[in-house]
C-alpha positions as CSV (number, residue, x, y, z in Angstrom):
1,X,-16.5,26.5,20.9
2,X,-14.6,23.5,20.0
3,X,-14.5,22.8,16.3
4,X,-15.4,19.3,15.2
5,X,-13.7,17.1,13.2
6,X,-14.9,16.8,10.1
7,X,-13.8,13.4,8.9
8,X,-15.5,12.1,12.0
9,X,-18.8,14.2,10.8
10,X,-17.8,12.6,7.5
11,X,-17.7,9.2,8.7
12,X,-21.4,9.5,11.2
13,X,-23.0,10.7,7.8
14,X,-21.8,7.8,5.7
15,X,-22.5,5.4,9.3
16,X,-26.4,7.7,9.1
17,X,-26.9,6.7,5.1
18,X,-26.2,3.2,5.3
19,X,-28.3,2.2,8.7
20,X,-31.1,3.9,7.3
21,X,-30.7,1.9,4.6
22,X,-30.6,-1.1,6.3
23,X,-33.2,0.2,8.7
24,X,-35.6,-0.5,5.6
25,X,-35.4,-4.5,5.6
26,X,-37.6,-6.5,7.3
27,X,-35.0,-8.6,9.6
28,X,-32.2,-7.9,11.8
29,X,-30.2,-10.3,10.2
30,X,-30.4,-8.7,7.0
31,X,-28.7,-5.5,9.0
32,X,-26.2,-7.3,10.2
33,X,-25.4,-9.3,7.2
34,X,-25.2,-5.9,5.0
35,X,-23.0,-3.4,7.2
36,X,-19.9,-4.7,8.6
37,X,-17.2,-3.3,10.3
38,X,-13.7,-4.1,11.2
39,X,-10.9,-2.3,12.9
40,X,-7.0,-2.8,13.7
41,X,-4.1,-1.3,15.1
42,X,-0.3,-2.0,14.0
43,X,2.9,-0.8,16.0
44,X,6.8,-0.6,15.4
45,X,9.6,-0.5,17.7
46,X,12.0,0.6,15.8
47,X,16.1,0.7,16.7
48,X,18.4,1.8,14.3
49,X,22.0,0.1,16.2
50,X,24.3,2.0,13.5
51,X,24.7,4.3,10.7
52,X,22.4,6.4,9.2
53,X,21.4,10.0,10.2
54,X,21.8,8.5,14.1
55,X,21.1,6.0,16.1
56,X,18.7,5.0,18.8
57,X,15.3,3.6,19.3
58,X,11.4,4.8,18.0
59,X,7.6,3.6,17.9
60,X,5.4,4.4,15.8
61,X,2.0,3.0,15.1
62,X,-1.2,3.0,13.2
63,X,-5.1,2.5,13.5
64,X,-7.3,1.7,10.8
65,X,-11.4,1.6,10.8
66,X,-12.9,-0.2,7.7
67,X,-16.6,0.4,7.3
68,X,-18.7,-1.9,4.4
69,X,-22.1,-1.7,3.6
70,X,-23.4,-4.4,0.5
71,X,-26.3,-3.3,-1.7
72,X,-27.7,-6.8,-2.5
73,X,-27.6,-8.1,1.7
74,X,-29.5,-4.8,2.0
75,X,-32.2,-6.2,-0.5
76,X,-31.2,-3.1,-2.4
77,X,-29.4,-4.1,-6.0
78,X,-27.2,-6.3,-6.7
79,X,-23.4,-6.5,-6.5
80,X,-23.2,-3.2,-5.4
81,X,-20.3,-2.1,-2.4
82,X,-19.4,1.0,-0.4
83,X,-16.2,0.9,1.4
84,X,-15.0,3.7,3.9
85,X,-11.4,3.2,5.3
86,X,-10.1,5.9,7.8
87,X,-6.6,5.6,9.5
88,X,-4.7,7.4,12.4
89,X,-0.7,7.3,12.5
90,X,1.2,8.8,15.2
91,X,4.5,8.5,16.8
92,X,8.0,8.6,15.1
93,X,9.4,9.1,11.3
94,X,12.2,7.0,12.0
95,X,13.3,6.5,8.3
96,X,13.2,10.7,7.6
97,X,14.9,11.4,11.3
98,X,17.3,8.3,12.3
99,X,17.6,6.5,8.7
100,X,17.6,8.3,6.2
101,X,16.7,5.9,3.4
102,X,15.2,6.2,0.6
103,X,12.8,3.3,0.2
104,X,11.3,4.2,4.4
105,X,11.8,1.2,7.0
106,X,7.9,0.6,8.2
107,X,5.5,1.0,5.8
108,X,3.3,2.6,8.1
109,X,5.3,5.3,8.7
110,X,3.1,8.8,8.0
111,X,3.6,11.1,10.8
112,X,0.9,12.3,13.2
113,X,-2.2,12.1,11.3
114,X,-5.9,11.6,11.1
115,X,-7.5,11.0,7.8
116,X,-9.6,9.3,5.5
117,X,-7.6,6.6,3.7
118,X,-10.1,5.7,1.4
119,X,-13.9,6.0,0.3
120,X,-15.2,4.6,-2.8
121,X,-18.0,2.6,-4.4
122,X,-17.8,-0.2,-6.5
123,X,-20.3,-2.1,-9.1
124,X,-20.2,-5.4,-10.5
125,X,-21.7,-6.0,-13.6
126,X,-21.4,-9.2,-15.2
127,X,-17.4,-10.1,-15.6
128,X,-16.8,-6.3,-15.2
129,X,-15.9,-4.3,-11.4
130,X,-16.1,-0.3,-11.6
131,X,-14.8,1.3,-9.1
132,X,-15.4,5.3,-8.1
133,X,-14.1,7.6,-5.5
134,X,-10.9,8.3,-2.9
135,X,-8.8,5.0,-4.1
136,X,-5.1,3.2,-2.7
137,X,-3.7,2.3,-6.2
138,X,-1.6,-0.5,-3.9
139,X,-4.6,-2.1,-3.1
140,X,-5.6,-3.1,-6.7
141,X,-1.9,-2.5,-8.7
142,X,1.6,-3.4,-8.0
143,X,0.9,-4.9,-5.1
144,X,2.5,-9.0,-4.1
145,X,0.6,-11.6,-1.7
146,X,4.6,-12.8,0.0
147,X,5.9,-9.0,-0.4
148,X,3.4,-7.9,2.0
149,X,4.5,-9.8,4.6
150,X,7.6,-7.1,5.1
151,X,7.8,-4.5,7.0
152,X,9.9,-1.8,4.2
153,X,8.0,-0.3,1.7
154,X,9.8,-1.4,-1.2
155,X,8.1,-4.3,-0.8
156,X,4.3,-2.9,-1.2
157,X,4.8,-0.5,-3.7
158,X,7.9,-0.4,-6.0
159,X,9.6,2.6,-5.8
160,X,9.8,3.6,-9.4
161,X,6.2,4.5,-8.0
162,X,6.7,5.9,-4.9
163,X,9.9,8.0,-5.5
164,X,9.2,9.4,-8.9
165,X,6.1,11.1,-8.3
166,X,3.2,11.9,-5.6
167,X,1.3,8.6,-6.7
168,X,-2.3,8.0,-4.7
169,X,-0.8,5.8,-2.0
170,X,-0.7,5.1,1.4
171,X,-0.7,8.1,3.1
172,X,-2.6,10.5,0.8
173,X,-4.7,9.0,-1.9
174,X,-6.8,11.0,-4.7
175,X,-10.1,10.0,-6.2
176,X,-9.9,7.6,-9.0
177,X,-11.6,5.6,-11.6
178,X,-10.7,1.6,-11.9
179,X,-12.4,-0.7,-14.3
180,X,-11.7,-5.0,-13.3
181,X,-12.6,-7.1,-16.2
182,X,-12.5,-11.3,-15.7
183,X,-11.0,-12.6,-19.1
184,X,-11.1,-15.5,-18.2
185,X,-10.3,-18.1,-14.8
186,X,-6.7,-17.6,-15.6
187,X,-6.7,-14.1,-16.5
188,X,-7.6,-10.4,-15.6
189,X,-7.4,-7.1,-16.8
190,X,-7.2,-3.6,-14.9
191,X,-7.0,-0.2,-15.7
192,X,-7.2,2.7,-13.9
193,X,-7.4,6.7,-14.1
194,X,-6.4,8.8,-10.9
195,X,-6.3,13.0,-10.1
196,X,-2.0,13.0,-10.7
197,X,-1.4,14.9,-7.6
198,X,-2.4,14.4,-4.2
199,X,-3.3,17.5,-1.9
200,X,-0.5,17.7,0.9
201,X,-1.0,17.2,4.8
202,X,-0.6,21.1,5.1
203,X,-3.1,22.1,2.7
204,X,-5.7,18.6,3.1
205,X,-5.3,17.4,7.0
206,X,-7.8,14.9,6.8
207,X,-7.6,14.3,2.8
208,X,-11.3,15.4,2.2
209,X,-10.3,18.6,0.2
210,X,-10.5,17.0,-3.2
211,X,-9.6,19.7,-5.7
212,X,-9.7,18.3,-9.8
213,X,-7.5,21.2,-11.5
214,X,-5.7,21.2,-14.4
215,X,-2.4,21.7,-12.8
216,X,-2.9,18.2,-11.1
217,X,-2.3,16.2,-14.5
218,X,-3.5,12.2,-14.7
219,X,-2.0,9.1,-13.7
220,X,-3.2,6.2,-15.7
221,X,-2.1,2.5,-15.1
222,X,-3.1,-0.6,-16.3
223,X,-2.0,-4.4,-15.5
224,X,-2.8,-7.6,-16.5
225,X,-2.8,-10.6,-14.3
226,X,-2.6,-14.1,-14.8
227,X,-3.3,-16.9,-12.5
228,X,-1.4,-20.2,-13.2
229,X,-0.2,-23.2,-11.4
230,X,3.9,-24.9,-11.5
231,X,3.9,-28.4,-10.4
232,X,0.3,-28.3,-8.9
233,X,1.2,-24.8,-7.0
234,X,-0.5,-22.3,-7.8
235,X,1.0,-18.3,-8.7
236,X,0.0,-14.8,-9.7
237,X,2.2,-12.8,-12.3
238,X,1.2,-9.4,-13.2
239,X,2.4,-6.9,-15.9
240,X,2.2,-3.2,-16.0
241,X,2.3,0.1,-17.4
242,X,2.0,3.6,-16.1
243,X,2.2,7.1,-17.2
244,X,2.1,10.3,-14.8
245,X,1.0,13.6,-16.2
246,X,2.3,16.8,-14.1
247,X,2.6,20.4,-14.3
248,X,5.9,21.3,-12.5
249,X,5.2,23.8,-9.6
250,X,8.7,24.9,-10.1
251,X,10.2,25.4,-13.2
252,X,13.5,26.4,-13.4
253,X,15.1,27.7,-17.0
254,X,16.1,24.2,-18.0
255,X,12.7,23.3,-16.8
256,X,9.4,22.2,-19.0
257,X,6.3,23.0,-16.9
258,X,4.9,19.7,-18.1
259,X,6.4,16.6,-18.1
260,X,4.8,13.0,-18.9
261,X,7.0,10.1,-16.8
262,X,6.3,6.4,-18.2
263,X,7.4,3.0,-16.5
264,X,6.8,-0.4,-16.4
265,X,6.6,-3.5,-13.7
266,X,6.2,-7.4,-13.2
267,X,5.1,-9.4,-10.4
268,X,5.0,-12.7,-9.6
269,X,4.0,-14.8,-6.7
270,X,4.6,-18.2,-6.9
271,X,4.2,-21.5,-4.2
272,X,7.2,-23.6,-5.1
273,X,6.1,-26.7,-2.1
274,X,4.1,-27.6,0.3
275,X,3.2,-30.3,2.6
276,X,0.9,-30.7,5.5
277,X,1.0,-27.3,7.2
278,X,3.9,-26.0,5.7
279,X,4.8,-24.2,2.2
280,X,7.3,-22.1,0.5
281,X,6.6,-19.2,-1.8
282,X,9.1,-17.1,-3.5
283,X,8.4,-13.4,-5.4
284,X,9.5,-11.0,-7.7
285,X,9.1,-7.3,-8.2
286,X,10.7,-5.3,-11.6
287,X,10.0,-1.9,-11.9
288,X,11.7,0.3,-14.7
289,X,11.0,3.8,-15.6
290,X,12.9,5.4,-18.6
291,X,11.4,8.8,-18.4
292,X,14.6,11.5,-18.1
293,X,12.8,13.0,-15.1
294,X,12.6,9.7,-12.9
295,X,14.9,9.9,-10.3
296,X,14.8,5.8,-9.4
297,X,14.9,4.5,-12.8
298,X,15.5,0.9,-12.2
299,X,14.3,-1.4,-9.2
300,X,14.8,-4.9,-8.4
301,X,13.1,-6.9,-5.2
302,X,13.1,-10.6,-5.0
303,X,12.3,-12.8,-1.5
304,X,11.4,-15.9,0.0
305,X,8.5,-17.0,2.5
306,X,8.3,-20.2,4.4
307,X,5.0,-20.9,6.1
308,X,4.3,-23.0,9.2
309,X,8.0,-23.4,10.0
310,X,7.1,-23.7,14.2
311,X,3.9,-24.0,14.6
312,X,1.5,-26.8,13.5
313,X,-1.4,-24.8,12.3
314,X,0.7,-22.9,9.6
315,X,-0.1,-19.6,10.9
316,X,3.8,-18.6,11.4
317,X,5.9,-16.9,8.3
318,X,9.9,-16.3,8.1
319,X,11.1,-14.3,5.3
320,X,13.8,-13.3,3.8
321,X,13.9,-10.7,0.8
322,X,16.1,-8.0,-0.3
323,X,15.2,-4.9,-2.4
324,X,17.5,-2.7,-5.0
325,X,16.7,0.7,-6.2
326,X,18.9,2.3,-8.9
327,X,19.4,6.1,-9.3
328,X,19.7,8.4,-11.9
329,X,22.0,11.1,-9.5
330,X,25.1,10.6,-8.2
331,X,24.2,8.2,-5.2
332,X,23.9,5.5,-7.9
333,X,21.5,3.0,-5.5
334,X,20.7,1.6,-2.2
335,X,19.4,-2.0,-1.1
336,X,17.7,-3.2,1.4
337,X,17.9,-6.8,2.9
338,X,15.5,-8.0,5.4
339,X,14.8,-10.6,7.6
340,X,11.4,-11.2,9.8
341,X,9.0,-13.8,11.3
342,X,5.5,-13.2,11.9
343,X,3.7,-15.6,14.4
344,X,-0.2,-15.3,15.0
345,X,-0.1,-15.5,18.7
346,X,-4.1,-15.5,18.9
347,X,-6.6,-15.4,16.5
348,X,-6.8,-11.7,16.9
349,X,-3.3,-10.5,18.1
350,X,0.3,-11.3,16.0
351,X,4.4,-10.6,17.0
352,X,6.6,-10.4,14.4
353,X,10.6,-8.9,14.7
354,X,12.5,-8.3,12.5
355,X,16.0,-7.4,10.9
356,X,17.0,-4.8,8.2
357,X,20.5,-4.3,7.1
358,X,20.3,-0.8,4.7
359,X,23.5,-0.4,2.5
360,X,23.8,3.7,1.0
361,X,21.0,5.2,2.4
362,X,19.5,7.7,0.1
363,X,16.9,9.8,1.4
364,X,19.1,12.6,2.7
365,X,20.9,13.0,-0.7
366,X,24.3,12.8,1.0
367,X,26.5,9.7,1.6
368,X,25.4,8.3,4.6
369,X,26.9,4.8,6.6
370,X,24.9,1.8,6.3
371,X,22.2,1.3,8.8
372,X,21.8,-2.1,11.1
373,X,18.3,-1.9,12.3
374,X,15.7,-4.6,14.7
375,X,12.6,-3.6,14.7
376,X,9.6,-5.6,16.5
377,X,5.7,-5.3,15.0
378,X,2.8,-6.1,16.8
379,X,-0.8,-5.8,15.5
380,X,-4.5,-6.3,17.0
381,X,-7.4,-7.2,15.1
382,X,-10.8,-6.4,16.5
């Protein structure tokens, strides 16, 4: 007999709780209003023209099905939220097979998989947002409005994250505690407590196998964020502080089987003009981590975005940003610079190429010639 899988089972029961739920009010409205749904689909066409492992071109794409049901629309309690987000990738790893950088080309690239991305459920409570369950730390922390409108992964998550240790990121994410608290209008304050390592692919294929042991250690981050405006425009700039508890699964004689890795980052997001349709915002990512086991110890990313350039409803975006990530071995670094336009051809459906030039890729751990890549990304909203 065919086995079923079990994050679909997974996702039917969560789909079975909430429409009884909902089932419960006395209008259809107040169904639809309270469970939602939403679901998209992202591709890349990658071509690497020269250098790297070798060259030649690769797709590789990724669905995502975001299901919300709120409390207080249900007639339920108030400010209550449950979020389910499950994902498919597929296709081609073109940054660990053609590339070979460190900082990965799409930031969708995963490998062939089918898995629960996230499932949580959060609580407001006066000025205060708790949040429990299977969390994306990017979604919350170290994350930049203009950064994400690039297609390398430098510019989600800063690698002094990503590179120094199994953080609960896109693709694998652990379960987590995060606590929002409004200051003030200007200001915010997060902090957050996640299981430190995430159960591989091999072991977890749909990342429902959440095991809490001692080995797993704690990441713990916090940020504060602070909402301003320059000149009548406004900006976001965020400071933060994390620290990565881990037993080492192999420990060698100049080894310690535990190890505590700190760092620290800023962001900031700010609109510099703006006039009719178009604007111009510029951002700014610092990462450093001092611990002696980080392997990127220093990283610097810093771009521009300018909005409504061709069309007149300002729904078109160039950018132009670059990315440097320092080492601690003997590659020293490797930079990124990137170029790319994103134009929203319908409402639901966007284009966007785009141009990477990679200097020292790292990811092999040899010397490797620098890569020249264009790369096209579509995406469809349903």
């Amino acid at each position: 007999m065919k086995r079923k899988n079990p994050l679909l089972l997974l996702t039917l029961g969560i789909f079975s709780i909430c429409n009884s739920s909902i089932s419960a009010q006395n209008t259809a409205k107040e169904k639809d209003d309270a469970f939602s749904f939403e679901a998209s689909y992202v591709g890349d066409l990658i071509n690497n023209f020269s250098g790297g492992i070798k060259t030649g071109l690769s797709y590789l794409g990724m669905a995502n099905l975001h299901v919300g049901f709120d409390t207080e629309k249900a007639g339920l309690w108030k400010g209550g939220e449950l979020h389910l987000n499950a994902a498919n990738t597929h296709g081609a790893t073109p940054s660990a097979d053609m590339l070979g950088d460190m900082q990965v080309i799409s930031n969708i690239e995963a490998g062939d998989h089918t898995f629960l991305q996230e499932l949580w459920y959060k609580q407001k409570l006066g000025k205060v947002e708790l949040t429990l369950g299977l969390q994306d730390l990017n979604v919350e922390f170290a994350n930049s409005e203009y950064g994400s409108l690039f297609l390398n992964s430098s510019f989600g998550i800063l690698p002094v994250i990503s590179t120094n240790f199994s953080a609960p990121i896109f693709p694998l994410t652990t379960l987590g505690v995060t606590a929002k608290w409004g200051l003030s209008d200007k200001f915010a304050l997060l902090g957050a407590v996640y299981d430190g390592n995430p159960t591989d692919f091999e072991f977890n294929p749909y990342n429902i196998k959440w095991r809490l042991s001692s080995g797993d250690g704690v990441l713990a981050i916090t940020e504060l964020q602070y909402c301003t405006t320059v000149n009548s425009q406004p900006g976001i700039y965020k400071l933060g502080a994390y620290s990565h508890n881990h037993r080492l699964r192999n420990v060698g004689e100049t080894d310690s089987p535990n190890y505590n890795l700190v760092g620290f980052y800023a962001y900031g997001d700010q609109k510099v003009w703006e006039k009719n349709h178009q604007s111009i915002g510029l951002f700014a990512q610092l990462g450093y981590s001092p611990s002696d086991v980080s392997i990127n110890n220093t990283y610097v990313g810093l771009g521009a975005n300018y909005t409504g350039l061709f069309t007149r409803k300002g729904d078109d975006a160039l950018g132009l940003a670059f990315a440097h990530q320092h080492f601690t071995n003997e590659l020293k670094s490797e930079t990124t610079v990137e170029l790319t336009y994103r134009c929203q051809l319908t409402e639901k459906i966007f284009i966007q190429p785009d141009i990477q030039y990679i200097i020292n890729p790292a990811g092999t751990g040899v010397t490797l010639d620098n890569c020249f890549t264009g790369n096209v990304r579509f995406g469809l909203n349903f």
